[in-house]
C-alpha positions as CSV (number, residue, x, y, z in Angstrom):
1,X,16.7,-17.4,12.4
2,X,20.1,-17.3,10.8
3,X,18.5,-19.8,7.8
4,X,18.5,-18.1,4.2
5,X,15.5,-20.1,3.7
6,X,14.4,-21.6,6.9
7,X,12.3,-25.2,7.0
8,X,9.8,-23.4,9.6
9,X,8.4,-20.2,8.2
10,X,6.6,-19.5,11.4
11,X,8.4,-20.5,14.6
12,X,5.5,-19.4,17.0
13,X,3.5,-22.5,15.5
14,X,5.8,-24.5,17.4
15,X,4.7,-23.1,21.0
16,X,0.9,-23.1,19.8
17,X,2.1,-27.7,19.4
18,X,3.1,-27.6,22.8
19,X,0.7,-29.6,25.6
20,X,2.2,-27.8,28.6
21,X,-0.4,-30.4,30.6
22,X,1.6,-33.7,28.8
23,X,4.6,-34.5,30.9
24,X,7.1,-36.0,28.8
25,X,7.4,-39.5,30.4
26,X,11.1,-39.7,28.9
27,X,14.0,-39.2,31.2
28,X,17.1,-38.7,29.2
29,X,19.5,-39.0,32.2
30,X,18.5,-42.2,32.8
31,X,17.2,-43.2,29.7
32,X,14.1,-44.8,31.2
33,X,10.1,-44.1,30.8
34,X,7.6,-42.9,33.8
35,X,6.2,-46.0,35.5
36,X,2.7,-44.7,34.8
37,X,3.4,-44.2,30.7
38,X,0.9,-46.8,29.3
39,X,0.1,-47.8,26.1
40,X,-3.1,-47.0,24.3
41,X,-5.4,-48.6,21.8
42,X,-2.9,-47.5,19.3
43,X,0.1,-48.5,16.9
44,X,3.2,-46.4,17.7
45,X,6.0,-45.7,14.9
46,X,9.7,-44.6,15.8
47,X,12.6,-43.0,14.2
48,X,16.3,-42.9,15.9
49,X,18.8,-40.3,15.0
50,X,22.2,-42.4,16.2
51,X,25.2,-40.4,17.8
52,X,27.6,-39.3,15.9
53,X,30.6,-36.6,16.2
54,X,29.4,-35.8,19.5
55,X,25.7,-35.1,18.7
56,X,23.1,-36.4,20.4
57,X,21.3,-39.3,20.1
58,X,17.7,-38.1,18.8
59,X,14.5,-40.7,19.7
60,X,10.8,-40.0,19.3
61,X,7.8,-42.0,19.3
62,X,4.2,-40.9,17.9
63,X,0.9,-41.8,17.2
64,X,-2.3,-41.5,15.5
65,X,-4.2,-39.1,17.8
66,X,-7.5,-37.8,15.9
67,X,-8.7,-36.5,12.9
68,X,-10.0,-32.7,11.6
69,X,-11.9,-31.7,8.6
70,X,-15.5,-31.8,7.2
71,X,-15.0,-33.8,3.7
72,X,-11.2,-33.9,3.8
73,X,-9.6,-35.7,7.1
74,X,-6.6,-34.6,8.0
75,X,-4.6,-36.8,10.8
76,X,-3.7,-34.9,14.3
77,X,-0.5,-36.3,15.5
78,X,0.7,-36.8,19.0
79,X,4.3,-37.1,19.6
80,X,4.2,-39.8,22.7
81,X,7.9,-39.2,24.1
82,X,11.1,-37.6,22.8
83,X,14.5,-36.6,23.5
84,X,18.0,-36.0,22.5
85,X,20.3,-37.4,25.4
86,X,24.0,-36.4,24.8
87,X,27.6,-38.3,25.2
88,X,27.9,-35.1,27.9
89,X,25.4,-36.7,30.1
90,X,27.3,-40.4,30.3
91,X,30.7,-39.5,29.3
92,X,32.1,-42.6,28.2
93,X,29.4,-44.3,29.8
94,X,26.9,-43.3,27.4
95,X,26.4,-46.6,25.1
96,X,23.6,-48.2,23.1
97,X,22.7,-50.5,25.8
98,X,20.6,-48.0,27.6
99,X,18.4,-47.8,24.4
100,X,18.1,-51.7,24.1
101,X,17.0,-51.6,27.8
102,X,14.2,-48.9,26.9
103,X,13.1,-51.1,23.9
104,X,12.5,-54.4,26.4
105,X,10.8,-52.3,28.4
106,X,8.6,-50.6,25.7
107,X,7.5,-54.1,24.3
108,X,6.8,-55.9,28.0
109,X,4.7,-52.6,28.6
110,X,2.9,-53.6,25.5
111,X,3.6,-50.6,23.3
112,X,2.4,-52.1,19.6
113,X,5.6,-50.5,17.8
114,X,4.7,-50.9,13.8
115,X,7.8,-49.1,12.2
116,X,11.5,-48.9,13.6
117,X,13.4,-46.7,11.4
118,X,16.9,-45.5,12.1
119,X,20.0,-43.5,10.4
120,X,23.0,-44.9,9.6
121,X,24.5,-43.4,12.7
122,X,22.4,-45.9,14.7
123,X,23.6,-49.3,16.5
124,X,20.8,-51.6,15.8
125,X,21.5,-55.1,15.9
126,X,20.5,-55.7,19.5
127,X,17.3,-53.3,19.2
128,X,16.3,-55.0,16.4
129,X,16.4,-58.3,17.9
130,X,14.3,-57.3,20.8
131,X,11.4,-55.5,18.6
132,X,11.2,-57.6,15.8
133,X,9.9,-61.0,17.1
134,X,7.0,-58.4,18.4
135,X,5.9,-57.4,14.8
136,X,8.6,-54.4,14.5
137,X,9.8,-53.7,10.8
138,X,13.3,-52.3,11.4
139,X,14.7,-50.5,8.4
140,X,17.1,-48.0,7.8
141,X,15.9,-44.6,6.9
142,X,17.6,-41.2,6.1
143,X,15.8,-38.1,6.8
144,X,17.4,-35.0,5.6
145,X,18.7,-37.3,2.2
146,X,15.4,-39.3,2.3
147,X,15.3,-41.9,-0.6
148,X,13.1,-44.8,0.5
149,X,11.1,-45.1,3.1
150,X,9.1,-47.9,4.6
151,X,5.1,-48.5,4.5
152,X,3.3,-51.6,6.3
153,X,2.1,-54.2,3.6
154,X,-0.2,-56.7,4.9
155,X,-0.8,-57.8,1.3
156,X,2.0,-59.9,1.2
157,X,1.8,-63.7,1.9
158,X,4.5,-64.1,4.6
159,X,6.6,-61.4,6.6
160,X,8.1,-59.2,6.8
161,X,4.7,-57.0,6.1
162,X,6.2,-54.1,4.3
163,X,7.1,-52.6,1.2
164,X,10.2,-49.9,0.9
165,X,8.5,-47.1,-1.4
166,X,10.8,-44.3,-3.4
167,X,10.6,-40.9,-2.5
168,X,11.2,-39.7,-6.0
169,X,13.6,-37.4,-5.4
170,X,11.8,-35.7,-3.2
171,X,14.8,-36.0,-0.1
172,X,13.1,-33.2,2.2
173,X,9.9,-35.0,2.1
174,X,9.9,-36.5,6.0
175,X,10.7,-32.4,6.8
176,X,8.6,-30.5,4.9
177,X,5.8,-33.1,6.1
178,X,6.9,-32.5,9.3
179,X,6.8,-28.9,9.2
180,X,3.4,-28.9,7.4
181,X,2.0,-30.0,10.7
182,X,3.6,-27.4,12.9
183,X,2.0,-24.7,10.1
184,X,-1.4,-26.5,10.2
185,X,-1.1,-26.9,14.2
186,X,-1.9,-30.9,13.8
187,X,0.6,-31.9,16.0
188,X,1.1,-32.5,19.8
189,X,4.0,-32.8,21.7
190,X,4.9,-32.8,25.5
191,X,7.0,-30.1,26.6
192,X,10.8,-30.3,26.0
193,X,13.6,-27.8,26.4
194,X,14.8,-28.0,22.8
195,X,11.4,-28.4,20.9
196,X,11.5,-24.7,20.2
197,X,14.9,-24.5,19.2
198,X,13.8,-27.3,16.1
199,X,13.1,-24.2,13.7
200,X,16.4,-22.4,14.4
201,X,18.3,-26.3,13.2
202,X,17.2,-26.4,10.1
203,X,17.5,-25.1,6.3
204,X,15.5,-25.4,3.1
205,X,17.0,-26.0,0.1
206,X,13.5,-26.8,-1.9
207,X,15.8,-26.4,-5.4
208,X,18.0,-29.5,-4.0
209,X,14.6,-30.6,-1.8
210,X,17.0,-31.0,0.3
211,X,17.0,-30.1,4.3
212,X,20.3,-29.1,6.1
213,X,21.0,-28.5,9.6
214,X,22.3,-25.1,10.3
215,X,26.0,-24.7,11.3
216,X,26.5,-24.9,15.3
217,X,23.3,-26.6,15.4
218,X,21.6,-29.9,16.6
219,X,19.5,-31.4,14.5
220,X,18.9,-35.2,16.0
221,X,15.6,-34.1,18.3
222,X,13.9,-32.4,14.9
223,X,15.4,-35.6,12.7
224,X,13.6,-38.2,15.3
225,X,10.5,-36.5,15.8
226,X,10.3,-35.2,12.1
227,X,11.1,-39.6,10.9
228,X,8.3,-40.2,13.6
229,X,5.7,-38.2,12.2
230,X,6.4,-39.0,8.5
231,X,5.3,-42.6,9.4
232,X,1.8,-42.0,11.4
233,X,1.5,-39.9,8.1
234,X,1.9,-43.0,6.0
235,X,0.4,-45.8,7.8
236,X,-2.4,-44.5,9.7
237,X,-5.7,-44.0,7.4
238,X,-8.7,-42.7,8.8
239,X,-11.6,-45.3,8.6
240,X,-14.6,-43.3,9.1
241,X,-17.4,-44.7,11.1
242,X,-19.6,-47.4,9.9
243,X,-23.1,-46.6,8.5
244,X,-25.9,-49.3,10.1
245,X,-28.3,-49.6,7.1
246,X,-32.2,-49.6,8.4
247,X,-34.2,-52.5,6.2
């Protein structure tokens, strides 16, 4: 790695993540899903990394998958699609209208999207007026210069049912969560081409707690998967089962 102090101490943790048998159902020249990619009895929580300067345009989507431990539970996460399609792909044809049409498509399949989170690099509008009267919360979110971040809040008496919590100067916190995962091996992901090129992006500056992407590198697929993550992390609590008391 050329990072002085890379965000990913052990890149081989990133292969070990890697469901060779999960096809990814994304197709990021078309910007469409398989026919056969289904939703689950779960919620689903997504993060968008916008084009910008000619970088990509990051997207993932991930879920609660299972749980490990004896008295401590610690979540497994499944990463349910990703991808980084580039302006190279379209040429000037490459517009945010292909994303809208993947969110109509997500929400007639029935995907139950609970967080929508996206940089400031991100067209919006038109996504968030396709997710929201589903339940979405839409709110912006900064990964590498994290601040705030939204949770769900089902406290409150009338929508929208969430609460924007401060990170408290902890700006790397989405990241170093992220990589926590790889390092534990709690995370799944279908294969992609540039998943193991994710530790090479990125560098630590835990003085700052701060995360950078490395000169000359692209950081959008590791920024959506890594705001993806961070909110199964926050909003899915494991529940246990339920004890049937003999009388």
């Amino acid at each position: 790695t050329t990072s002085i102090k890379p965000l990913f101490d052990d890149p081989s943790k990133m292969v070990s993540c890697v469901d060779y048998s999960y096809y990814n159902p994304f197709d990021e020249k078309s910007i469409t899903l398989l026919s056969s990619f289904m939703p689950e009895s779960s919620n689903y929580y997504v993060h968008l990394d916008g084009s910008e300067g000619g970088d990509g345009y990051g997207i993932a989507m991930s879920s609660i998958k299972g749980w490990v431990g004896d008295k401590v539970k610690k979540p497994i996460v499944k990463i349910d699609f990703m991808g980084s399609p580039t302006k190279k792909t379209y040429g000037k044809d490459f517009k945010s209208e292909l994303f809208e049409s993947l969110f109509q498509d997500l929400v007639e399949r029935g995907f139950n999207i609970k967080i929508l989170t996206f940089d400031r690099a991100t067209i919006i509008t038109n996504i968030r007026r396709i997710v929201e009267p589903y339940g979405t919360i839409v709110a912006p979110m900064s990964i590498d210069q994290c601040a705030n971040y939204p949770i769900l809040d089902y406290s409150k008496e009338e929508p929208p049912y969430f609460k924007s919590v401060s990170s408290k100067g902890q700006y790397d916190k989405p990241m170093v969560e992220f990589s926590n995962l790889v390092r534990e091996v709690r995370l799944t992901v279908p294969y992609h081409e540039r998943w193991l090129d994710i530790p090479y992006s990125f560098e630590h500056q835990p003085n700052k707690r701060r995360v950078i992407k490395v000169s000359g590198k692209q950081d959008d697929l590791g920024q959506a998967v890594g705001g993806s993550v961070f909110h199964v992390l926050n909003n899915e609590k494991y529940k246990g089962q339920e004890t049937i008391k003999e009388w």
